[in-house]
DSSP file (Angstrom, degrees, kcal/mol; ACC not computed):
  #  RESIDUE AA STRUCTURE BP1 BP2  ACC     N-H-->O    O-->H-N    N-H-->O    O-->H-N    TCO  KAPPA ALPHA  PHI   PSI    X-CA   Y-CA   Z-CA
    1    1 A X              0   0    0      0, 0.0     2,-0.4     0, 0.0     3,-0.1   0.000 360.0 360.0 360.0 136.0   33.4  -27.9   -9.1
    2    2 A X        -     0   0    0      1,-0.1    97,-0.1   100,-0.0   100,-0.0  -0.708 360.0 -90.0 -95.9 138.1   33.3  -31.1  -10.7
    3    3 A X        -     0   0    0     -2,-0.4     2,-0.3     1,-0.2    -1,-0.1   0.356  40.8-115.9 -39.2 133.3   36.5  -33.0  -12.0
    4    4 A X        -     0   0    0     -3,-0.1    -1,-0.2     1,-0.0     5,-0.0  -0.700  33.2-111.4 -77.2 123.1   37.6  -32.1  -15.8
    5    5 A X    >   -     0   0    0     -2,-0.3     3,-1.9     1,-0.1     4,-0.3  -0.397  39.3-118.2 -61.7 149.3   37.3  -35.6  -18.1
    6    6 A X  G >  S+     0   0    0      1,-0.3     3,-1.0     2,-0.1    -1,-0.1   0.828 115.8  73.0 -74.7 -21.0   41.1  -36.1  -18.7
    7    7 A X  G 3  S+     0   0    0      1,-0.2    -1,-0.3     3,-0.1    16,-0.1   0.759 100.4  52.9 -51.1 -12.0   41.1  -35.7  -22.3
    8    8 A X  G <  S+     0   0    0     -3,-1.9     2,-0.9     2,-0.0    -1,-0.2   0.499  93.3  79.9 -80.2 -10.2   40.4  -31.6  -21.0
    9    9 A X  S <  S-     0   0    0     -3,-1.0     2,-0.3    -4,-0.3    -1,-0.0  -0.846  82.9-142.4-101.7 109.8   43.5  -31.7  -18.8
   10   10 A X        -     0   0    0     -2,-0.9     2,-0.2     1,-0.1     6,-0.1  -0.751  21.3-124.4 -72.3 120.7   47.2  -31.1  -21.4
   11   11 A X    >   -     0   0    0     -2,-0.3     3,-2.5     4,-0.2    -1,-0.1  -0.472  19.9-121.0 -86.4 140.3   49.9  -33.2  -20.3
   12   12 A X  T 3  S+     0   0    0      1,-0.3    -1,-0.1    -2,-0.2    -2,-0.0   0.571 110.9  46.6 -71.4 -11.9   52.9  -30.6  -19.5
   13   13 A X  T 3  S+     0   0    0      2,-0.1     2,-0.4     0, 0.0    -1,-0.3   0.148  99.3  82.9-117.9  20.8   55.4  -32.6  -22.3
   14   14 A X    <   -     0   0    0     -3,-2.5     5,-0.1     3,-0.0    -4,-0.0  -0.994  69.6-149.2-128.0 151.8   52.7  -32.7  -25.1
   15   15 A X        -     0   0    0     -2,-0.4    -4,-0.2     1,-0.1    -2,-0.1  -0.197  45.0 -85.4 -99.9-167.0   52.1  -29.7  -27.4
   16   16 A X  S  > S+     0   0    0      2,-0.1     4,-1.2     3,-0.1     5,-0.1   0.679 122.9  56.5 -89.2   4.7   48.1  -29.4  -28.7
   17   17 A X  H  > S+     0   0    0      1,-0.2     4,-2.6     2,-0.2     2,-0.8   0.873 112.1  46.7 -81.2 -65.3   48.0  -31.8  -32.0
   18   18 A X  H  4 S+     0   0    0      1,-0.3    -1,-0.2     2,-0.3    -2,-0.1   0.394 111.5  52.2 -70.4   8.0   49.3  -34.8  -29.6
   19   19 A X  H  4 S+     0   0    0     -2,-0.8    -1,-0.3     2,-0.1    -2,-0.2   0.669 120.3  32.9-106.0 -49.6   46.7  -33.9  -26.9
   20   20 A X  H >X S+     0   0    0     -4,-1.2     3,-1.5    -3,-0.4     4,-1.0   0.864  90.5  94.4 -70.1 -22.4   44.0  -34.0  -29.3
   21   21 A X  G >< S+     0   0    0     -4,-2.6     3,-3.6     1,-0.2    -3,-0.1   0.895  85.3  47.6 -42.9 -77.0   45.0  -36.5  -31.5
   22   22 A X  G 34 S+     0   0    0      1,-0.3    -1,-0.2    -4,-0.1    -2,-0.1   0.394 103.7  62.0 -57.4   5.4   43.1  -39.4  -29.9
   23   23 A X  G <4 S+     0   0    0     -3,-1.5    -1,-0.3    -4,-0.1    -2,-0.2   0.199  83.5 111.3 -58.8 -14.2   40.1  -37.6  -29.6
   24   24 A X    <<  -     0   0    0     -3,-3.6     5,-0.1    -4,-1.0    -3,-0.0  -0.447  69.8-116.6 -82.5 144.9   39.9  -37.2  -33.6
   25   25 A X        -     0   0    0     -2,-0.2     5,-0.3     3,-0.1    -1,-0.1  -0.105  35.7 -94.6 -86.7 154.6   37.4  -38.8  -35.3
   26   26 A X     >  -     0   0    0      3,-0.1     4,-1.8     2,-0.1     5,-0.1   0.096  33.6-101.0 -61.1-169.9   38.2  -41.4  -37.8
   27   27 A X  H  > S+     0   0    0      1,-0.2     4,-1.1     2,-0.2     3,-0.5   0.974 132.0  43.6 -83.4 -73.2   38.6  -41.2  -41.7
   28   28 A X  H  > S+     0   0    0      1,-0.2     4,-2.0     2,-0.2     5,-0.2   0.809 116.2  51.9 -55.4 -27.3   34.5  -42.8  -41.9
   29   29 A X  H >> S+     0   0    0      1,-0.2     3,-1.1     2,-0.2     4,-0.8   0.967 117.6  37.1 -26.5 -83.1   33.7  -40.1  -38.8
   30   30 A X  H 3< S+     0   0    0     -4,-1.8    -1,-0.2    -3,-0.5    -2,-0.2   0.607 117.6  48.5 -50.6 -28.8   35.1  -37.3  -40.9
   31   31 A X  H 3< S+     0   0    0     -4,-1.1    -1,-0.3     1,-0.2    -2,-0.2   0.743 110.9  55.3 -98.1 -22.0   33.9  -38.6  -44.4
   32   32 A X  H << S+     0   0    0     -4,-2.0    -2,-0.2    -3,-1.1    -1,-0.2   0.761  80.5 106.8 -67.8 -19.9   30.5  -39.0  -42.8
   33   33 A X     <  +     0   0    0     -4,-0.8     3,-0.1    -5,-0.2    -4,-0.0  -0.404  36.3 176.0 -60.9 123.0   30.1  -35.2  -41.5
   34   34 A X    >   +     0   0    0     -2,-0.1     3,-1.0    86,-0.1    -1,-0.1   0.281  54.4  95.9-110.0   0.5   27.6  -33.3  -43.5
   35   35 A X  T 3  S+     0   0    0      1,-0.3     2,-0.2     2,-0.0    -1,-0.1   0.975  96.2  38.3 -65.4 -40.0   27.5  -29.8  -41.3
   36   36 A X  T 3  S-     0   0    0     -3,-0.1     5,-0.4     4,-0.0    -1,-0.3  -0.201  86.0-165.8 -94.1  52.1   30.2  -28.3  -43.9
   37   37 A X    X>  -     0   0    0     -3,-1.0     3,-1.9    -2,-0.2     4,-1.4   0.021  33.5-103.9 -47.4 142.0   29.4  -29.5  -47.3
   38   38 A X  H 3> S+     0   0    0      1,-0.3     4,-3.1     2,-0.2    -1,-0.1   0.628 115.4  53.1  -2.0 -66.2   32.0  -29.1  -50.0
   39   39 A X  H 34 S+     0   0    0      1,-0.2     4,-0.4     2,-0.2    -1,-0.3   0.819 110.1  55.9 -50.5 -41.7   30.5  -26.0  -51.9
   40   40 A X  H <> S+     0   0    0     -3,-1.9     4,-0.6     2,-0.2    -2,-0.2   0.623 105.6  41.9 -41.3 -59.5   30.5  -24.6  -48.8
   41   41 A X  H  X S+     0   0    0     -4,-1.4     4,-3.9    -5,-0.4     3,-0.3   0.909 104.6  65.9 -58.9 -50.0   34.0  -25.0  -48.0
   42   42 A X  H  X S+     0   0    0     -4,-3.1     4,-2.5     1,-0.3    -2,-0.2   0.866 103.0  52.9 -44.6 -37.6   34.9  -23.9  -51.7
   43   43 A X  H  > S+     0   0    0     -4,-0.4     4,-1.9     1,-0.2     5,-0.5   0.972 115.1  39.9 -58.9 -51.4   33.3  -20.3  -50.4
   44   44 A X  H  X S+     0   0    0     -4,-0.6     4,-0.7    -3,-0.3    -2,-0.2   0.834 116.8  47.4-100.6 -37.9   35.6  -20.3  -47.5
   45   45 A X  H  X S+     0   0    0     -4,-3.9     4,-3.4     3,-0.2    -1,-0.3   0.921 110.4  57.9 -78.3 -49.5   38.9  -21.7  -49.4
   46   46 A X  H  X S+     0   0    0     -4,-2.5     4,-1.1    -5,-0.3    -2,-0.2   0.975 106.5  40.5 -62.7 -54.6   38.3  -19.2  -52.0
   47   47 A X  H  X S+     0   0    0     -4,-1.9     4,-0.7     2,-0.3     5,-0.4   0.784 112.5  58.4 -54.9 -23.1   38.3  -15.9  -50.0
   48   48 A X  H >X S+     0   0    0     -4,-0.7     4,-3.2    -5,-0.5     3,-1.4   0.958 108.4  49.0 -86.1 -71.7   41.3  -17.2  -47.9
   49   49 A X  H 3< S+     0   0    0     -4,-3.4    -2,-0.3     1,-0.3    -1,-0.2   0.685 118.9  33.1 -41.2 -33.3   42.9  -17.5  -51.0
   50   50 A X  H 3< S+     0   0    0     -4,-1.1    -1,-0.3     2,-0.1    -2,-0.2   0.094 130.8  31.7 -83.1  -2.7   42.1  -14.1  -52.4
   51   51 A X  H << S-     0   0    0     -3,-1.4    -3,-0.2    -4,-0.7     2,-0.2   0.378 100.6-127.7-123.0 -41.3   42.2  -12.2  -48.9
   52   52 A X     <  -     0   0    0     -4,-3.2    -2,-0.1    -5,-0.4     4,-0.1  -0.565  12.4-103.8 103.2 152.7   44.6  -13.9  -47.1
   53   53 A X  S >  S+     0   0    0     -2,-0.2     3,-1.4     2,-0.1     4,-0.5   0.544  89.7 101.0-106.7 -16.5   44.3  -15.4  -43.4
   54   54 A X  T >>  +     0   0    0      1,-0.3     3,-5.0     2,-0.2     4,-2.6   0.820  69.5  66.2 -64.6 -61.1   45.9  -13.3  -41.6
   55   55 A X  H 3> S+     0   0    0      1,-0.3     4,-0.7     2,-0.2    -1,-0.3   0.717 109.0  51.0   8.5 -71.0   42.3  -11.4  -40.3
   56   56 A X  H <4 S+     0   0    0     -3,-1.4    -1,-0.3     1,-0.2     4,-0.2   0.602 108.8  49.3  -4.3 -61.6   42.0  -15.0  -38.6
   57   57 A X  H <> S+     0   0    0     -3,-5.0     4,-1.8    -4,-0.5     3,-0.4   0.799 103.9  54.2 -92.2 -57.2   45.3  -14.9  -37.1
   58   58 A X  H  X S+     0   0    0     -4,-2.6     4,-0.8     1,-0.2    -1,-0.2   0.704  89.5  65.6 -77.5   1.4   45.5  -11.8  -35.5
   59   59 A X  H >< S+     0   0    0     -4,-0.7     3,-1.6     1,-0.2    -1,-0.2   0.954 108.2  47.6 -74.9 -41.1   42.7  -11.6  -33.4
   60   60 A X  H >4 S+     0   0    0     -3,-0.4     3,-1.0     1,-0.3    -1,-0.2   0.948 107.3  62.7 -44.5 -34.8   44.5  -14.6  -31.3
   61   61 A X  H 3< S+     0   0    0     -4,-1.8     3,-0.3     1,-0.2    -1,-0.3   0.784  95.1  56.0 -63.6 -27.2   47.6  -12.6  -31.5
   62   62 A X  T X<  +     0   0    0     -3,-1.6     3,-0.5    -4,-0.8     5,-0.3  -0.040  65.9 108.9-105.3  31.1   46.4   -9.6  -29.5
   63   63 A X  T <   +     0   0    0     -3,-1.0    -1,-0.2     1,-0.2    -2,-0.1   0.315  52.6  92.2 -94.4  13.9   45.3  -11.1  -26.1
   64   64 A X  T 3  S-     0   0    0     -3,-0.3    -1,-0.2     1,-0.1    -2,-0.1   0.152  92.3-130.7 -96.8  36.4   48.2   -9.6  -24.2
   65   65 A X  S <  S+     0   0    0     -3,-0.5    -2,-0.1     1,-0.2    -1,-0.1   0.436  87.1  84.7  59.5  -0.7   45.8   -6.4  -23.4
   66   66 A X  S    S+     0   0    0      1,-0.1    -1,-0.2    -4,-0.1     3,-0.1   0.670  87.4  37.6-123.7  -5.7   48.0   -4.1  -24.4
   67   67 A X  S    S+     0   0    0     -5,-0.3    -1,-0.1     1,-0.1     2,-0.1   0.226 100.5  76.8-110.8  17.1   47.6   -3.7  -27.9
   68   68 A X    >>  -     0   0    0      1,-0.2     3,-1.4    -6,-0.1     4,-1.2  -0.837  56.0-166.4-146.7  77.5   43.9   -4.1  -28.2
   69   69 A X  H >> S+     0   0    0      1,-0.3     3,-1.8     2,-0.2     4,-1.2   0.778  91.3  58.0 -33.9 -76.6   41.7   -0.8  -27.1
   70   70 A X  H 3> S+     0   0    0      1,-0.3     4,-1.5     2,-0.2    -1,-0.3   0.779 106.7  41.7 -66.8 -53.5   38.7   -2.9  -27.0
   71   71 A X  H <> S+     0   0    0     -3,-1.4     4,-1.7     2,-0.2    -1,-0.3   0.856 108.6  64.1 -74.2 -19.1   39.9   -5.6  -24.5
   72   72 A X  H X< S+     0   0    0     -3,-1.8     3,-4.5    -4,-1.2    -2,-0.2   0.977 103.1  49.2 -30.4 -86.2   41.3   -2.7  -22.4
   73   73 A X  H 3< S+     0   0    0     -4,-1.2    -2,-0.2     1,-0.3    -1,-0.2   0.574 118.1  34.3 -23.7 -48.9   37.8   -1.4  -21.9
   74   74 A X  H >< S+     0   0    0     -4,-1.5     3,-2.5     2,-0.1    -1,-0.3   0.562  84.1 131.5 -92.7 -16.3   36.1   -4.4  -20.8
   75   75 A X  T << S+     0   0    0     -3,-4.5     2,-0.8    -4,-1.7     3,-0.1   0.064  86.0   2.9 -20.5 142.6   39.4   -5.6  -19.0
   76   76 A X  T 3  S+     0   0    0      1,-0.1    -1,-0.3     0, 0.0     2,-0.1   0.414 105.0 124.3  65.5   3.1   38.0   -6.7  -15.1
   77   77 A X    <   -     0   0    0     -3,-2.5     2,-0.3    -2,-0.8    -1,-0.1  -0.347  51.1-151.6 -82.1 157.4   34.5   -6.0  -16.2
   78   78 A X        -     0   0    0     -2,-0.1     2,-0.6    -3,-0.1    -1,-0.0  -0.857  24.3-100.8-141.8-173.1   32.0   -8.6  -15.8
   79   79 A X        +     0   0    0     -2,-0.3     4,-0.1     1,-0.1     0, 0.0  -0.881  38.3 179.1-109.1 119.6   28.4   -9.2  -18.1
   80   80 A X        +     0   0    0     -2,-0.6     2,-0.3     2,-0.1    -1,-0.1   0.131  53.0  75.8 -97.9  14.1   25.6   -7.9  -15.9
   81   81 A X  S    S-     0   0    0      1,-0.1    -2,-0.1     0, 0.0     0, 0.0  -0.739 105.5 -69.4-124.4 165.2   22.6   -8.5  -18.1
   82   82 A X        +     0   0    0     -2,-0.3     2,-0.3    54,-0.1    -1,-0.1  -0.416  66.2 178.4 -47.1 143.3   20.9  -12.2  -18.8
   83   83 A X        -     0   0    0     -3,-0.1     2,-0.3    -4,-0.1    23,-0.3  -0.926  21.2-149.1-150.6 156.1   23.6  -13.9  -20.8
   84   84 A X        -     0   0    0     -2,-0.3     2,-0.6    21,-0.1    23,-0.2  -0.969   2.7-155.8-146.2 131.5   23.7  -17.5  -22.2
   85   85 A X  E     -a  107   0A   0     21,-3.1    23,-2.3    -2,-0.3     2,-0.6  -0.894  14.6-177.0-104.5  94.9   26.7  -19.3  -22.5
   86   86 A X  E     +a  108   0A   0     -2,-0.6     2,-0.3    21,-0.2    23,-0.2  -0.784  21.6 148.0 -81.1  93.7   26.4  -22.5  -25.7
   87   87 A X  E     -a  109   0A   0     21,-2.1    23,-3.3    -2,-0.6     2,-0.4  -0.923  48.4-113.9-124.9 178.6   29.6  -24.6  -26.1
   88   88 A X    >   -     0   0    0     26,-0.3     3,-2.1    21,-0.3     6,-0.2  -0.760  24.6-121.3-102.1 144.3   30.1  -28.1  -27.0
   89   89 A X  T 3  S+     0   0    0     -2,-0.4    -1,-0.1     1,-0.2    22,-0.1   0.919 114.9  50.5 -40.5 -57.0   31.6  -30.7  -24.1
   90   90 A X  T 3  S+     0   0    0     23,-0.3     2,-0.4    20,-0.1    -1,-0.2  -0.024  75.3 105.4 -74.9  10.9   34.4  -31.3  -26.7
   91   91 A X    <   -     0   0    0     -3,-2.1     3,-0.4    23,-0.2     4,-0.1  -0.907  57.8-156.3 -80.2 118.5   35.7  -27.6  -27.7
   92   92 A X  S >> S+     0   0    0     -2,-0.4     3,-0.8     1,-0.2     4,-0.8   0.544  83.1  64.0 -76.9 -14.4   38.9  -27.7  -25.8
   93   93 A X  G >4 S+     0   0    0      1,-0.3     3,-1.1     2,-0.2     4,-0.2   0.914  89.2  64.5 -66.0 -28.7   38.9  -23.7  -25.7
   94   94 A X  G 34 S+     0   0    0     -3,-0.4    -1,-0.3     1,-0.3     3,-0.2   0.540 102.7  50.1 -99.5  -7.5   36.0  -23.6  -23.9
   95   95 A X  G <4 S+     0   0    0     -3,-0.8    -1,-0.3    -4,-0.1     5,-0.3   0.696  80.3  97.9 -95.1 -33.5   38.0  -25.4  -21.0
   96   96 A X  S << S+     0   0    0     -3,-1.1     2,-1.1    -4,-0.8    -2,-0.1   0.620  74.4  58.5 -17.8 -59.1   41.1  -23.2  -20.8
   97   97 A X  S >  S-     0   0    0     -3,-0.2     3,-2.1    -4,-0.2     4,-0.4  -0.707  97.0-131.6-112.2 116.8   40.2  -21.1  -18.1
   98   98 A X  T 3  S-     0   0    0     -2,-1.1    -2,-0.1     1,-0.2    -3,-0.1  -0.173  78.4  -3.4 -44.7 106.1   39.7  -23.6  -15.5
   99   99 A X  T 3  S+     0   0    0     -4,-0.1    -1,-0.2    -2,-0.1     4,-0.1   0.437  98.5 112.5  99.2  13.8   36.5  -23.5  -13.4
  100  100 A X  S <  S+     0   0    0     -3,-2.1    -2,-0.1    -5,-0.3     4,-0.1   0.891  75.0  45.1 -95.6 -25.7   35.2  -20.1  -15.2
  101  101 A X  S >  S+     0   0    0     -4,-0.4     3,-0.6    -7,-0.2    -1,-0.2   0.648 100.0  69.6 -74.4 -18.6   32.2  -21.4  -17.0
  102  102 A X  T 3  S+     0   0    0      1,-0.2    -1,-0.1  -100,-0.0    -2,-0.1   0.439  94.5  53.5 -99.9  12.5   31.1  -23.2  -14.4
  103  103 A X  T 3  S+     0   0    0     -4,-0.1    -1,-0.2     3,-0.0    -2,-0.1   0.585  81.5 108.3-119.4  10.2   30.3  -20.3  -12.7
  104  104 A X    <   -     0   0    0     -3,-0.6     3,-0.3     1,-0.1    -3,-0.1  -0.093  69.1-125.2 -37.7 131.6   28.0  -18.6  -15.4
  105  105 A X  S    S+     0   0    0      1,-0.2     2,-0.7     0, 0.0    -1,-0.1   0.971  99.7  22.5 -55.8 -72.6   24.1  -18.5  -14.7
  106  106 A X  S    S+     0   0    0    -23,-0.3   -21,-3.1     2,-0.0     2,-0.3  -0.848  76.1 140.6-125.1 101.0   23.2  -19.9  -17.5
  107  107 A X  E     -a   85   0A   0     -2,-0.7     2,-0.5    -3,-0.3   -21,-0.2  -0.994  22.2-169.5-130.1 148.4   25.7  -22.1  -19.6
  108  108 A X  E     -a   86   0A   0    -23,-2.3   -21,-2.1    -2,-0.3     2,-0.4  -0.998  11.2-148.7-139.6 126.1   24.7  -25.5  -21.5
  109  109 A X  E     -a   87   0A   0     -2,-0.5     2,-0.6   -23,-0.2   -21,-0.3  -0.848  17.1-154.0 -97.0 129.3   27.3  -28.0  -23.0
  110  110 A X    >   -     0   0    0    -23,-3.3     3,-0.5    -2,-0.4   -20,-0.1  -0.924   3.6-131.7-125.4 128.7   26.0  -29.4  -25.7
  111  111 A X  T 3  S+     0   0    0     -2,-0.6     2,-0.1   -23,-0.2     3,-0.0   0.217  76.0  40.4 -41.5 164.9   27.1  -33.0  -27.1
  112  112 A X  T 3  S+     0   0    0      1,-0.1     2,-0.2   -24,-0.1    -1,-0.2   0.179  93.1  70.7 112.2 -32.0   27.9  -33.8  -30.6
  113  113 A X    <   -     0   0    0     -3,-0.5   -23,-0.3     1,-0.1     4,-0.1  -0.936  58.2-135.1-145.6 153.0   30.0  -30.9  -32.1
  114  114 A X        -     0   0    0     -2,-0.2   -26,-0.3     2,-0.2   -23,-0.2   0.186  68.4 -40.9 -74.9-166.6   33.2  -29.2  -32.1
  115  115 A X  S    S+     0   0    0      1,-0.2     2,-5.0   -25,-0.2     3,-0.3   0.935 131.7  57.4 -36.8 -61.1   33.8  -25.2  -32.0
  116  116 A X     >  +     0   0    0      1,-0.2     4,-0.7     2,-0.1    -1,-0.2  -0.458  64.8 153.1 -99.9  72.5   31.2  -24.2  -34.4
  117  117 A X  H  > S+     0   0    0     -2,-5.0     4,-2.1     1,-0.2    -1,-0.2   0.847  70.1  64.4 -61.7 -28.9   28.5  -25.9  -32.1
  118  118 A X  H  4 S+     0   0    0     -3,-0.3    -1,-0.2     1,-0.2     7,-0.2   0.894 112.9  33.1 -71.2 -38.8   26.0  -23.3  -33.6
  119  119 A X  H  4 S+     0   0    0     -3,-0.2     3,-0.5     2,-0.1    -1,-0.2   0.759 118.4  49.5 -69.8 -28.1   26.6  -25.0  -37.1
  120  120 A X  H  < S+     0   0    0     -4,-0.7    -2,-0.2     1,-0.3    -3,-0.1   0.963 128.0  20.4 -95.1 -39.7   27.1  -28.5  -36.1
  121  121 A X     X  +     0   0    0     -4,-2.1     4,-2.0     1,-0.1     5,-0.3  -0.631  69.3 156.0-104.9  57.3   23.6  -28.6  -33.7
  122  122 A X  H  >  +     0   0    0     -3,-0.5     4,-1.0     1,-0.2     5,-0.1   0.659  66.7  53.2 -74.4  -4.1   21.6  -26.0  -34.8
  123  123 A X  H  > S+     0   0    0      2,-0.1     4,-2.0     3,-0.1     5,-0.2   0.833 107.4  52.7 -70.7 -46.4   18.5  -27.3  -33.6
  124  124 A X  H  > S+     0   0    0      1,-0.2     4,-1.1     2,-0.2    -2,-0.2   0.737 109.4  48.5 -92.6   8.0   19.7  -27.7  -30.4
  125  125 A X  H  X S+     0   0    0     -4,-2.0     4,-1.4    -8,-0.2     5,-0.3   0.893 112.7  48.7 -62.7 -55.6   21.0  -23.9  -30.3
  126  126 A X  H  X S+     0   0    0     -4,-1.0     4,-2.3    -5,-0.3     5,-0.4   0.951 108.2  54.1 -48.5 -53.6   17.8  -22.8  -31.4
  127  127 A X  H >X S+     0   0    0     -4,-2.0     4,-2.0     1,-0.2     3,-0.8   0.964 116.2  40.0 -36.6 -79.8   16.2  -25.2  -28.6
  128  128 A X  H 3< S+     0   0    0     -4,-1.1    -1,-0.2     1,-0.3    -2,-0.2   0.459 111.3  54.5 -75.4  -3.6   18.4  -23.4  -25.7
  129  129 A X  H 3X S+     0   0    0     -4,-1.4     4,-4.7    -3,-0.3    -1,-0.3   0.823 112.2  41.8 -90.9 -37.4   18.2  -20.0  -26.8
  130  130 A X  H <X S+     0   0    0     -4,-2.3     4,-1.2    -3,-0.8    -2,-0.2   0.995 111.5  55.6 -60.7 -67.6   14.4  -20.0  -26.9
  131  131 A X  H  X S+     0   0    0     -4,-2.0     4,-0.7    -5,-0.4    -1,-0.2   0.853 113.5  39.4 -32.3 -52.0   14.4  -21.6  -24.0
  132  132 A X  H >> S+     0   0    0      1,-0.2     3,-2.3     2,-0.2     4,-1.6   0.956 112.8  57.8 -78.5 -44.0   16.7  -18.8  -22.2
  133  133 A X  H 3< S+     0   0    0     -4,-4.7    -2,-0.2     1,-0.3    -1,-0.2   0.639 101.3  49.9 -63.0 -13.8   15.1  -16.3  -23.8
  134  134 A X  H 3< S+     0   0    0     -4,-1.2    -1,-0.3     2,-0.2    -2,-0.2   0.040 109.0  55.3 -63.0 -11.7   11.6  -17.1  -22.6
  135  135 A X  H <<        0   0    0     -3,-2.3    -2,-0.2    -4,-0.7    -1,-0.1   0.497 360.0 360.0 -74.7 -21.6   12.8  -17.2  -19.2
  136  136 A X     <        0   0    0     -4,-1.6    -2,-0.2   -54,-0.0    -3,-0.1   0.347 360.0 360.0 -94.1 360.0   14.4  -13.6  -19.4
């Protein structure tokens, strides 16, 4: 398995803003980024104001298997059908559990983007999905 860049690796005395801070991109980075435009956000700000976050919150909350029927089920199960796995090099979730993507058939890291790789490079989703799917 090949070595994890050390920006992947959380130093045991640092919580997670002070392990990502020095990967975050600078004010002109951030002011440049066009994937979320403004109007855009204003949808997303408004309903989190008027709903609430909490929706958000709890799926994170329920991953100790015992309070979530649906991860019961699938507990120890594994995906037995063509599957394609998209993240970006620079999602630090996607790293968590060490060495488990990298044993996937088909996973592609893709440069460029954050979490919502599907937003942030959607041509090159589009690209690698076609692409799997046209092999399967």
């Amino acid at each position: 398995m090949a070595k994890l860049p050390d920006y992947y690796v959380m130093d045991l005395h640092k919580g997670m803003s002070e392990t990502v801070a020095p990967q975050m991109p600078s004010a002109a980075q951030i002011a440049a980024c066009h994937w979320l435009p403004d109007h855009e956000l204003a949808v997303y700000n408004a309903e989190f104001a008027r709903t609430g976050f909490q929706g958000g919150l709890q799926s994170g909350c329920q991953t100790d298997g015992k309070s979530n029927g649906d991860l019961q089920l699938f507990s120890g199960r594994s995906i037995d059908v063509p599957s394609c796995f998209i993240a970006c090099r620079s999602d630090w979730g996607a790293w968590q559990a060490t060495g488990a993507l990298h044993s996937m058939q088909a996973c592609h890291w893709v440069d460029g983007a954050g979490h919502w790789v599907q937003q942030e490079q959607p041509a090159q989703v589009v690209r690698l999905l076609l692409r799997f799917l046209g092999e399967n």
